[in-house]
C-alpha positions in Angstrom: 0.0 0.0 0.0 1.3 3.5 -0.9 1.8 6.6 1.0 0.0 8.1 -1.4 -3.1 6.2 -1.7 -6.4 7.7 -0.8 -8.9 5.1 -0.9 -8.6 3.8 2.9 -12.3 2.6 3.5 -14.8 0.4 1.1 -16.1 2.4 -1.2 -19.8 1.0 -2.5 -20.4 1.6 -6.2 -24.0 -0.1 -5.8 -25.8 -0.8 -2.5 -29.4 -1.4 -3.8 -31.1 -4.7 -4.6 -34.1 -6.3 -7.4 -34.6 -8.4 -4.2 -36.8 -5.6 -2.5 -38.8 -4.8 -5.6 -39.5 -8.8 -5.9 -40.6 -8.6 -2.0 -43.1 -5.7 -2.8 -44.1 -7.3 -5.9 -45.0 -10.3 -4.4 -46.4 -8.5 -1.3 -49.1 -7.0 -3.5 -49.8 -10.0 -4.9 -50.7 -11.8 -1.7 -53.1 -8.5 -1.2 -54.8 -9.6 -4.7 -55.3 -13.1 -4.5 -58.0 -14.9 -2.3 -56.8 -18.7 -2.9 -55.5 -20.0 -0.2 -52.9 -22.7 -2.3 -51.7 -19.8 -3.6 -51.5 -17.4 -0.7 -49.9 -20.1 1.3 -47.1 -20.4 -1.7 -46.8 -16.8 -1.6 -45.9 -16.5 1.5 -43.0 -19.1 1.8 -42.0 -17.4 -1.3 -42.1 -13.6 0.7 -40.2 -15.7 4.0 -37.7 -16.7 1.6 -36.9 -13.5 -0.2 -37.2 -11.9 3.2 -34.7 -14.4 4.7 -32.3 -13.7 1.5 -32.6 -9.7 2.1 -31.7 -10.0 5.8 -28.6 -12.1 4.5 -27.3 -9.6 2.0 -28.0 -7.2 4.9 -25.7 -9.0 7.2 -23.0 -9.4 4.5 -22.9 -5.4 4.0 -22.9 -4.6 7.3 -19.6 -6.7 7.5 -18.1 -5.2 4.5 -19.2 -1.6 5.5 -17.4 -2.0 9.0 -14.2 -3.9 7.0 -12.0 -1.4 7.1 -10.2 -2.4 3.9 -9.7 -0.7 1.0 -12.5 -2.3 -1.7 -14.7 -1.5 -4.6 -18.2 -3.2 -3.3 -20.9 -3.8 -6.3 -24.3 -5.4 -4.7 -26.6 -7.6 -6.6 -24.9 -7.3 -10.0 -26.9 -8.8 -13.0 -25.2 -9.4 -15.8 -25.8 -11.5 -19.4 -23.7 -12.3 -22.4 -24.3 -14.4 -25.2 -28.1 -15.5 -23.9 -25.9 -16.8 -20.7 -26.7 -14.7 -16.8 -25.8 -14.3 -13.7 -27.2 -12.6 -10.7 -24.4 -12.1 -8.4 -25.0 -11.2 -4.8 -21.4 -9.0 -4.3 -18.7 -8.7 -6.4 -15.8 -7.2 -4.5 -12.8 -5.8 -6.1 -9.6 -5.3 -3.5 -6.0 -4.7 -4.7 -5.3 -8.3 -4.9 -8.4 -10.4 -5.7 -12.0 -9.7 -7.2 -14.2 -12.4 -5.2 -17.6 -13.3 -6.3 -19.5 -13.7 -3.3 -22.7 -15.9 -3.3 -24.8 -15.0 -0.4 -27.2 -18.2 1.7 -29.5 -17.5 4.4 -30.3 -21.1 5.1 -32.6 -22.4 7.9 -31.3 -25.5 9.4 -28.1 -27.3 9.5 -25.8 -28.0 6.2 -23.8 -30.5 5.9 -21.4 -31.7 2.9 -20.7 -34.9 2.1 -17.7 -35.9 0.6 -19.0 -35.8 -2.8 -19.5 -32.5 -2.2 -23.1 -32.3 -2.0 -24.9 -30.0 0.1 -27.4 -31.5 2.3 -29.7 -29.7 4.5 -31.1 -30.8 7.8 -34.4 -29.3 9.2 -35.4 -31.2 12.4 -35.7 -34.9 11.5 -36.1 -34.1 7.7 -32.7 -34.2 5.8 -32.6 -32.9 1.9 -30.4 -32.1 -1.1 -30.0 -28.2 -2.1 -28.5 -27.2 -5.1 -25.0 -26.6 -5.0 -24.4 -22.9 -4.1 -20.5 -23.4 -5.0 -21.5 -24.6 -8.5 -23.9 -21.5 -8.8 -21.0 -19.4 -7.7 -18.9 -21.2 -10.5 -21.2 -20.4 -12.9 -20.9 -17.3 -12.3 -17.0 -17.0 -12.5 -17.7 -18.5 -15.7 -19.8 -15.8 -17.5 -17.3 -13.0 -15.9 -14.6 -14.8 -17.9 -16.8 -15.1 -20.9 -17.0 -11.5 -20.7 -13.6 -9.9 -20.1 -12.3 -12.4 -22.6 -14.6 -11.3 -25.2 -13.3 -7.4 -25.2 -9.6 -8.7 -25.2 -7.8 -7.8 -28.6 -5.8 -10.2 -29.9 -5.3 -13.8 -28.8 -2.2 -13.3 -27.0 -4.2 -10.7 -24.0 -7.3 -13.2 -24.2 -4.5 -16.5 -23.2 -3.3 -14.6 -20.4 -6.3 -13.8 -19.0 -7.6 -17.4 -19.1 -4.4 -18.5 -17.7 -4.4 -16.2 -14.9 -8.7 -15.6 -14.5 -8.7 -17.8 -11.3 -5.6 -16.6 -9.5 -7.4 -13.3 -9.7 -11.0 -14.2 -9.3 -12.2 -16.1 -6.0 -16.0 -17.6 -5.5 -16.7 -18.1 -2.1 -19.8 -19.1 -0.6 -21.0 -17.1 2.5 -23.7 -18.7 5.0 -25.5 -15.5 6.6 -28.0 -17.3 9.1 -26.1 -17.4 12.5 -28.3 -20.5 13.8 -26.8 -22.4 10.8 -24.5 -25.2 11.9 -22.3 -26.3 8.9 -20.7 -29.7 8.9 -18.0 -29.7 6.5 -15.5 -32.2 8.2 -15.9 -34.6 5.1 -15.9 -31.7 2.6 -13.3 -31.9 -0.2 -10.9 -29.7 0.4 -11.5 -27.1 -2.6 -15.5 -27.0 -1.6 -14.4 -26.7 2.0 -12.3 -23.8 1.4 -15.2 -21.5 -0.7 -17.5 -22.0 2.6 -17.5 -19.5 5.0 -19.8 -18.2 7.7 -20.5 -14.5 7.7 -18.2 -13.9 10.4 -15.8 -15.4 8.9 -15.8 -13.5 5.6 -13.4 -10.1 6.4 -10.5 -12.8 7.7 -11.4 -14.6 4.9 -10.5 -11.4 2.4 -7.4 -10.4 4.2 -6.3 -14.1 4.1 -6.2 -14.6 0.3 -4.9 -11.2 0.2 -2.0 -12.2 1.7 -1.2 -15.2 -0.6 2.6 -15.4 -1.6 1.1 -14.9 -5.2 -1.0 -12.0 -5.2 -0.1 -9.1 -7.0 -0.8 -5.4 -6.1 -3.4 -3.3 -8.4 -3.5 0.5 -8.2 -6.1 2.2 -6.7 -7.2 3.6 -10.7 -7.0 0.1 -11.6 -9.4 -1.2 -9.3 -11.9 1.9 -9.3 -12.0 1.6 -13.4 -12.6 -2.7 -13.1 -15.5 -1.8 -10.6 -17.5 0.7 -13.0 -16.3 -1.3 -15.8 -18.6 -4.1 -13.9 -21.2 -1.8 -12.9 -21.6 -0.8 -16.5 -22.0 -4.5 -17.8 -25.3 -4.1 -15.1 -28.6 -4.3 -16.8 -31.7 -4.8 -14.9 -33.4 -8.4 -14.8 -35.8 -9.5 -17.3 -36.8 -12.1 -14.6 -40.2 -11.7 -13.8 -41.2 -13.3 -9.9 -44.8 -12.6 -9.8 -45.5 -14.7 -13.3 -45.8 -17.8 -12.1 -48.7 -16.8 -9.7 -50.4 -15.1 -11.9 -50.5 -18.0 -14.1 -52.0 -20.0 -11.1 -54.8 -17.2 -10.7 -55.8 -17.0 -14.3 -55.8 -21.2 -14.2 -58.3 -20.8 -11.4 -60.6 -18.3 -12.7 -61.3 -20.0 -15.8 -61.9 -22.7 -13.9 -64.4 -21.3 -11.7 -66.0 -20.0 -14.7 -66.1 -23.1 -16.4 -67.7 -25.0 -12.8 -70.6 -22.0 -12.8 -71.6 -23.3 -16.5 -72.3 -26.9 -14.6 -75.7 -27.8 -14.1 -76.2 -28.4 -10.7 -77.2 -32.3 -9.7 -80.4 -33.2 -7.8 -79.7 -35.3 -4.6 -81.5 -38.6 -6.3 -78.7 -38.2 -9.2 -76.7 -41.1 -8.9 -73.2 -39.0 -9.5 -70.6 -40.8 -11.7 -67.2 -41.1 -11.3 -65.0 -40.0 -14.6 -63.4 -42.8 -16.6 -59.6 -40.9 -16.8 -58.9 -39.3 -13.3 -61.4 -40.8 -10.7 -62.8 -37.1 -10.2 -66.6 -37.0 -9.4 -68.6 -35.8 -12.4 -71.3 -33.0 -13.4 -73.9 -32.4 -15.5 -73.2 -30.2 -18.0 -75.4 -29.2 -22.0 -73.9 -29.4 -24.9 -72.8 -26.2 -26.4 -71.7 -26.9 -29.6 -72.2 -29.6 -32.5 -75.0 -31.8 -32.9 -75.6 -32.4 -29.4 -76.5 -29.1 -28.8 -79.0 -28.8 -25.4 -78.4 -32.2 -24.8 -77.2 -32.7 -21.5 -74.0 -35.0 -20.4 -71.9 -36.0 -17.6 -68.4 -33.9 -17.7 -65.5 -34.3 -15.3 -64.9 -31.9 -12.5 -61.9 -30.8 -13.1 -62.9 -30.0 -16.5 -60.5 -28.2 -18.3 -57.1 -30.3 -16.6 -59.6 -33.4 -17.5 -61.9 -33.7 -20.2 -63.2 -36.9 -19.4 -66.8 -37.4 -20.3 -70.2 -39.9 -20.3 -73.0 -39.6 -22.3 -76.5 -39.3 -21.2 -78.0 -41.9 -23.0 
């Protein structure tokens, strides 16, 4: 470090987060919506974006109070070549750039040594998706990237050769309650899990690596806007899914209202495909018109039907 050099603190180039506008989209959803399947999926959906906002949370708070010398970017999105990547932190310092994939997990992880992750909830135990492969991934597509722009074949090998001495994913666990059981970890997985605690020792660590090399304080200021100008906003629309649901079950309600309502003496059918009682319905269209027929209930998943001879 210089005599000279100003930059003494982190210095965050981008601080907000999609993940609040998700919550509030969501949010207003839940006010919208009067089916209970779907409010109760809403909500594990809000806990969960909560639970990943409170994570990110923790992680800046540890950064903020670092006291080292960092360009911060917060919830970068970026895409190339149809390829994306929503990347919780990406944190330039003079002597790494670490990609930094945030989990705010309830219950206990542990990894095996296959290197799966496997979550433990009270007496229920189950696979998660690797969070170190995610963070991979997203190495990945920032290699893509900077090797793209390089001009001539000779800049784009040395980057390649030297893209992961520079570059670092590491997987932060946020939830303090978390217990993470790593003792038969490979050792490379082992090494990209850290608890949030545990991240600022974790920076200053690598840092210190016989092999590090020192960037200047213009270098790593014009790397972080270069990567805040590869930003664009997310195409990723959270609130689709549920909306599909809600149109699904107002058609269906419409279609149940057409039904002609049975008498108590009907003797009620059950429908051939799907086991699903049956109800009278007319015929609408065709030659049948008027005449009346048994159609399934869960007309229009099932279009199982009986005659009325």
């Amino acid at each position: 470090m210089g005599i000279f050099d100003r930059i003494k603190e982190p210095v965050i180039l981008k601080e907000d987060s999609s993940a609040k506008e998700q919550l509030d989209a969501l949010e207003k959803l839940l006010m919208e919506t009067k089916n209970l399947k779907i409010k109760s999926a809403l909500e594990n959906d809000i806990a969960a974006v909560k639970a990943g906002i409170l994570g990110e949370d923790t992680i800046l708070f540890e950064l903020k109070n670092s006291h080292i010398p960092m360009f911060i970017l917060h919830d970068l999105y970026l895409e190339y070549e149809g390829l994306s990547a929503q990347i919780d932190f990406l944190i330039i310092t003079r002597r790494r750039h670490f990609v930094v994939e945030c989990k705010n997990l309830y219950g206990n992880i542990t990894i095996n040594e296959a290197g799966d992750f496997i979550r433990t909830i009270g007496n229920r135990k189950e696979g998660i998706y690797s969070p170190v492969t995610q963070s991979k991934r997203h190495l990945e597509l920032i290699k893509q990237i900077r090797s793209a722009e390089r001009g001539n074949v000779l800049t784009r090998s040395l980057l390649e050769q030297y893209f992961y001495d520079n570059y670092r994913s590491v997987v932060v666990l946020a939830n303090p309650k978390t217990i993470l059981n790593e003792k038969y970890a490979p050792k490379e997985i082992k090494n990209q899990v850290i608890r949030a605690d545990q991240l600022i020792k974790y920076l200053i660590k690598v840092n210190k690596e016989r092999d590090a090399i020192d960037s200047s304080e213009s270098s790593m200021e014009q790397l972080a806007k270069y990567f805040l100008s590869k930003h664009c906003n997310s195409k990723i629309d959270y609130t689709e899914k549920y909306r599909t649901l809600i149109k699904e079950e107002q058609e269906k309600e419409q279609t149940q209202s057409s039904f002609i309502n049975t008498t108590e003496n009907d003797a009620v059918p059950i429908c051939p495909r799907c086991g699903a009682l049956m109800t009278k319905r007319k015929a609408s269209k065709g030659d049948n018109i008027g005449n009346e027929f048994w159609g399934c209930s869960n007309y229009p998943k099932c279009r199982g039907i009986i005659n009325i001879l």
